[in-house]
C-alpha positions as CSV (number, residue, x, y, z in Angstrom):
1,X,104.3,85.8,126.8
2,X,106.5,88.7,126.1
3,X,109.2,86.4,127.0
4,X,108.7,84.3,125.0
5,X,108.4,86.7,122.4
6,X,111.7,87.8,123.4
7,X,113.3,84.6,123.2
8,X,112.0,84.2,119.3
9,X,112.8,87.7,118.3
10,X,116.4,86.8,119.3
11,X,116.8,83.6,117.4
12,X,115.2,85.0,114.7
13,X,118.0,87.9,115.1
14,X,120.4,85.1,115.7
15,X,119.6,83.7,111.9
16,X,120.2,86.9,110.3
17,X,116.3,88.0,110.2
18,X,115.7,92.0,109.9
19,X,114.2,94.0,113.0
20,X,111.6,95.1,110.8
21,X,111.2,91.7,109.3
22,X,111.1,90.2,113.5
23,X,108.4,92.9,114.2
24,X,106.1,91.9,111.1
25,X,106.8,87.7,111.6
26,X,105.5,88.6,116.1
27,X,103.3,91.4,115.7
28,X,105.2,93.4,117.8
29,X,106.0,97.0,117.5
30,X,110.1,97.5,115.7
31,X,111.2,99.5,118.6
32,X,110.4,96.4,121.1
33,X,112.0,94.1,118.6
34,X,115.1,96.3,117.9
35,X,115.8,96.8,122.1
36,X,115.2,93.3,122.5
37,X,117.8,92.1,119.9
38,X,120.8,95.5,119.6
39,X,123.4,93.1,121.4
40,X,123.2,90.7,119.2
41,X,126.2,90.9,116.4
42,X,125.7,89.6,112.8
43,X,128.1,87.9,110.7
44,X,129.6,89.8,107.9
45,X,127.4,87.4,105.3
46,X,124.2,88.1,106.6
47,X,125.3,91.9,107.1
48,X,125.2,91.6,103.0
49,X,122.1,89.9,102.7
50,X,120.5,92.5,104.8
51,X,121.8,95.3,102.7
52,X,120.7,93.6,99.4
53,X,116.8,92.7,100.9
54,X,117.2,96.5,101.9
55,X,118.5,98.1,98.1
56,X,115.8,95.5,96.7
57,X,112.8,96.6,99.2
58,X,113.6,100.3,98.5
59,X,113.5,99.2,94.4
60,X,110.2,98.3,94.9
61,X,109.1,100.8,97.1
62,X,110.2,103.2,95.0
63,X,108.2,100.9,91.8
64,X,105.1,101.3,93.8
65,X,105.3,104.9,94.3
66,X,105.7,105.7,90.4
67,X,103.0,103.6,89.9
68,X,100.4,105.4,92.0
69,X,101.5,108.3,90.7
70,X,101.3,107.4,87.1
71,X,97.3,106.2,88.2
72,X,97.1,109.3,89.8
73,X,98.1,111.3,86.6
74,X,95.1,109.3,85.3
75,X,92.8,110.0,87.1
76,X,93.3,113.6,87.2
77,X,93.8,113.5,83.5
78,X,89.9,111.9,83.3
79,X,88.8,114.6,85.4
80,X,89.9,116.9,83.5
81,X,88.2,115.4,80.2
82,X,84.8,115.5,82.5
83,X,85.6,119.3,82.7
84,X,85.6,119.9,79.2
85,X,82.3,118.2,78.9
86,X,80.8,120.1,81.6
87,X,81.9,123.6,79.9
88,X,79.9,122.5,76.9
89,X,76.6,122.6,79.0
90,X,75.0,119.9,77.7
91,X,71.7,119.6,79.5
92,X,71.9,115.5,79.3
93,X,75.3,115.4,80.7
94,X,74.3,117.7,83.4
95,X,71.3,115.8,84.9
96,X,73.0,113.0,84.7
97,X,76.1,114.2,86.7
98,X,74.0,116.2,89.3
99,X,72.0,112.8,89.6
100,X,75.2,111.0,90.4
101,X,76.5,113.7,92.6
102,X,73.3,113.1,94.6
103,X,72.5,109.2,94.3
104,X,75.5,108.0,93.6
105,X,78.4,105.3,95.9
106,X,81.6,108.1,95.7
107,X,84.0,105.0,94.5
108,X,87.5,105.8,93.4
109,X,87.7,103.6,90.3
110,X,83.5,102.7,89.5
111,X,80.3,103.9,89.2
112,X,77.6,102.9,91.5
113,X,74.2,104.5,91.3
114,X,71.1,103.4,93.4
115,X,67.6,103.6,93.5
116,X,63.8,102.3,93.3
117,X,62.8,105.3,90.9
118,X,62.3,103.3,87.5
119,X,62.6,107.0,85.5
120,X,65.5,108.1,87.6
121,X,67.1,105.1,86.9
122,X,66.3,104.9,83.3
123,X,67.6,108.5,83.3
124,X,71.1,107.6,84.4
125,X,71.0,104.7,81.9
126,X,70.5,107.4,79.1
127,X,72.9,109.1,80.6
128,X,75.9,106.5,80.5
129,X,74.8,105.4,77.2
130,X,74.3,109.0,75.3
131,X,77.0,110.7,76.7
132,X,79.7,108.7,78.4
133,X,79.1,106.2,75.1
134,X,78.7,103.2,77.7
135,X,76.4,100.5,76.3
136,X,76.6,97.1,78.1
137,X,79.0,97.3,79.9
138,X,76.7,97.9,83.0
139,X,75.9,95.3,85.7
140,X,72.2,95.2,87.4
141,X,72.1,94.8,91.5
142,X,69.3,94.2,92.6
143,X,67.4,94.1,96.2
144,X,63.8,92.6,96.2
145,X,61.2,92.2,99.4
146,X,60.2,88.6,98.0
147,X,62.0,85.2,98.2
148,X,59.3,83.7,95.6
149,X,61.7,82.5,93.0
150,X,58.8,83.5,90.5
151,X,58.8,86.9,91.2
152,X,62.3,87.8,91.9
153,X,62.7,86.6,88.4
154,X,59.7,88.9,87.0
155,X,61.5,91.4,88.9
156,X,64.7,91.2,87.4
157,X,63.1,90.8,83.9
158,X,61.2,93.7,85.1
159,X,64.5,96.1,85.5
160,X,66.4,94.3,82.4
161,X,63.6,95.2,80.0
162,X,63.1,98.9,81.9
163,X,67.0,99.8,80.8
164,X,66.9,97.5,77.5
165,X,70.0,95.5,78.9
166,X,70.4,92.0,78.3
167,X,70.0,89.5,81.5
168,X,73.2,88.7,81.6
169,X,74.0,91.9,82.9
170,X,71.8,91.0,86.1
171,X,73.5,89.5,89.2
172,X,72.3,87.2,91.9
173,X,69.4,89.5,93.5
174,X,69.1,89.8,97.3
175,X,66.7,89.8,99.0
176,X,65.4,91.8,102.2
177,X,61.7,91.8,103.9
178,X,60.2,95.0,103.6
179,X,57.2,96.5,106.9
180,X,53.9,96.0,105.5
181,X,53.2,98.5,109.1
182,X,55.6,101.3,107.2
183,X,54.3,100.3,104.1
184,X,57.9,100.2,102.5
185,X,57.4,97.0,100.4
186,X,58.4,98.2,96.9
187,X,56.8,96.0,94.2
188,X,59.6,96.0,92.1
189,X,62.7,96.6,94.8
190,X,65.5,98.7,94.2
191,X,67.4,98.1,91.0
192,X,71.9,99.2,91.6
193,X,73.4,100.1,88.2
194,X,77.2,99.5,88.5
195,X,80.1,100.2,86.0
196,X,83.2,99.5,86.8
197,X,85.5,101.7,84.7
198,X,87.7,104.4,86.4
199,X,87.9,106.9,83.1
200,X,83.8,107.3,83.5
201,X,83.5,107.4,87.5
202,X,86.4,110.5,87.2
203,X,85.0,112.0,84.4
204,X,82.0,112.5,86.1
205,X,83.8,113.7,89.8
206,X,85.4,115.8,87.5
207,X,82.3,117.5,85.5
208,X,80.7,117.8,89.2
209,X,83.5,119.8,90.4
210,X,83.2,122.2,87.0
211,X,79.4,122.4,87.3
212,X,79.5,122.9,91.1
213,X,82.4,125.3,90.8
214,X,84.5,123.5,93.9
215,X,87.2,121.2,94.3
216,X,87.6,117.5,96.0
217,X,90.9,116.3,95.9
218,X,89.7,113.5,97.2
219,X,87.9,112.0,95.0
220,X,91.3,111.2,93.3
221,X,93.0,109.0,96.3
């Protein structure tokens, strides 16, 4: 096999393909694919197109790197607006942050908030709505313990009506069997709130960190 790995890297080599562009196309590691092809002499044209690929490849290297740290800048600009909330001590804000800090899927760039308490979840509804101004933009997960088509729809008009959203916010429910032993069937499942905005989900890191009084760099990566 290696041989025949060999063979290809050095045809490849032979056509004026890159080492590092040999080592991707075999899966091989660039050190095997440079030893395996350094006696091997190019022509003068495709020593140019190598150096172009090269000057192009560092353009947009150097593209992406701006990039994520323009997004990064973001981010730690929305933070920072989640601060300035938090010094405000506004009790609605705070339960609603603390809940999140607690409850909440730590997700770069959304919110994800879980769980089968209908007031907690109502709670964090209030919470978006009242102080991070989100109305319905929100999507409804939700996990049931019954394949009745019946009640999984009672139960999703159940959780709709409970945080006044309309049912298009709801997605395809799944479902799991719950232990009748452990007694962990819950009538009305668990209900995921999810929005997918990056400004809110930093905002809140960010008004954690100020009401905590710590710091996680890494809720920005």
């Amino acid at each position: 096999m290696k041989t025949e790995l060999r063979k290809e890297a050095r045809r490849l080599r032979q056509n004026g393909m890159s080492v590092r562009d040999i080592a991707e196309t075999l899966n091989v590691s660039k050190g095997s694919a440079s030893l395996w092809v350094r006696d091997i002499i190019l022509t003068r044209e495709q020593v140019e197109v190598l150096k172009a690929n090269q000057r192009l490849y560092g353009t947009q290297n150097a593209g992406s790197q701006t990039n994520r740290k323009k997004h990064r800048e973001m981010r730690m600009a929305y933070q920072e607006a989640g601060r300035a909330t938090a010094r405000q001590n506004r009790p609605l804000h705070l339960a609603g942050c603390m809940l999140y800090w607690a409850e909440g899927a730590k997700h770069r760039n959304k919110v994800y908030f879980v769980n089968s308490d209908p007031n907690m979840i109502r709670l964090f509804i209030r919470f978006l709505r009242e102080e991070l101004k989100i109305e319905d933009a929100a999507i409804i997960y939700i996990h049931c313990h019954s394949s009745e088509p019946d009640e999984i729809k009672r139960i999703e008009g159940y959780w709709a009506g409970l945080l006044e959203l309309p049912m298009s916010c709801v997605r395809k429910t799944q479902t799991k069997k719950g232990s009748e032993i452990r007694r962990s069937v819950l009538k009305n499942g668990v209900c995921s709130i999810m929005v997918s905005k990056t400004e809110i989900a930093q905002h809140i890191y960010g008004a954690i960190q100020e009401y905590g009084g710590f710091e996680n760099p890494e809720w920005l990566f």
